[in-house]
C-alpha positions in Angstrom: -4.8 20.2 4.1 -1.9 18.2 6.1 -4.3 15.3 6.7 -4.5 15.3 2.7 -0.4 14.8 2.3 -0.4 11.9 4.8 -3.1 10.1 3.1 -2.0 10.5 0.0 1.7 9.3 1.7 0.7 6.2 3.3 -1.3 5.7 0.0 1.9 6.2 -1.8 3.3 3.6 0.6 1.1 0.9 -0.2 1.5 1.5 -3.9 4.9 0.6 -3.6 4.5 -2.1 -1.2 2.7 -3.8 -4.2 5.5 -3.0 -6.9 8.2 -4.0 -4.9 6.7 -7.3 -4.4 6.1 -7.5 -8.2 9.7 -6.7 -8.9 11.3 -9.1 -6.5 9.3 -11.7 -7.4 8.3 -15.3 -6.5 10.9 -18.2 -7.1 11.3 -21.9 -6.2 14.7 -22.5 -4.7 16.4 -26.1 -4.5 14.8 -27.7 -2.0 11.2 -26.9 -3.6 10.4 -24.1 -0.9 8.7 -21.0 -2.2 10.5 -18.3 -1.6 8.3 -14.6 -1.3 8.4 -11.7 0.2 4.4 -12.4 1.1 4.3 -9.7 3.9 4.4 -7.2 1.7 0.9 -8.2 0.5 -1.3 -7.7 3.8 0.6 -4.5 4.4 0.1 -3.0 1.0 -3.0 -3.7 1.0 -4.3 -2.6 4.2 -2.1 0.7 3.8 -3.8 1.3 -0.1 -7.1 1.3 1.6 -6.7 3.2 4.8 -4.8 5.6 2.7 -7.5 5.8 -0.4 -10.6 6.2 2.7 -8.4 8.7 4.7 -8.2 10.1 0.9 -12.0 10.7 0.3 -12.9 11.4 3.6 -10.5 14.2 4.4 -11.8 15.1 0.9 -15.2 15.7 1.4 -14.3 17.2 4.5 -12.1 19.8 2.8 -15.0 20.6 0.1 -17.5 21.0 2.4 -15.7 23.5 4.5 
């Protein structure tokens, strides 16, 4: 059951990752550079899917116990 709340936490994590990147944004400042917060990509990512396997496996664990 514990391993449950940390997936579903680091899950949580990368969902937010993601939002907060959409609600900063992207924008062009005056020398023509883009400027992004493009790290929090990769690590939303990566934490959405570790979180979303570590999800269903701990899971299927739990159900089959």
């Amino acid at each position: 059951m514990k391993s449950l709340t940390i997936f579903a936490g680091i899950t949580a994590l990368g969902a937010a990752c993601l939002t907060v990147y959409c609600f900063i944004g992207v924008t062009v400042d005056e020398n023509g550079f883009l400027q992004e917060p493009f790290g929090l990509l990769p690590i939303g990512f990566l934490l959405l899917a570790v979180g979303s396997i570590g999800l269903l496996v701990s899971l299927l664990r739990w159900k089959n116990s």
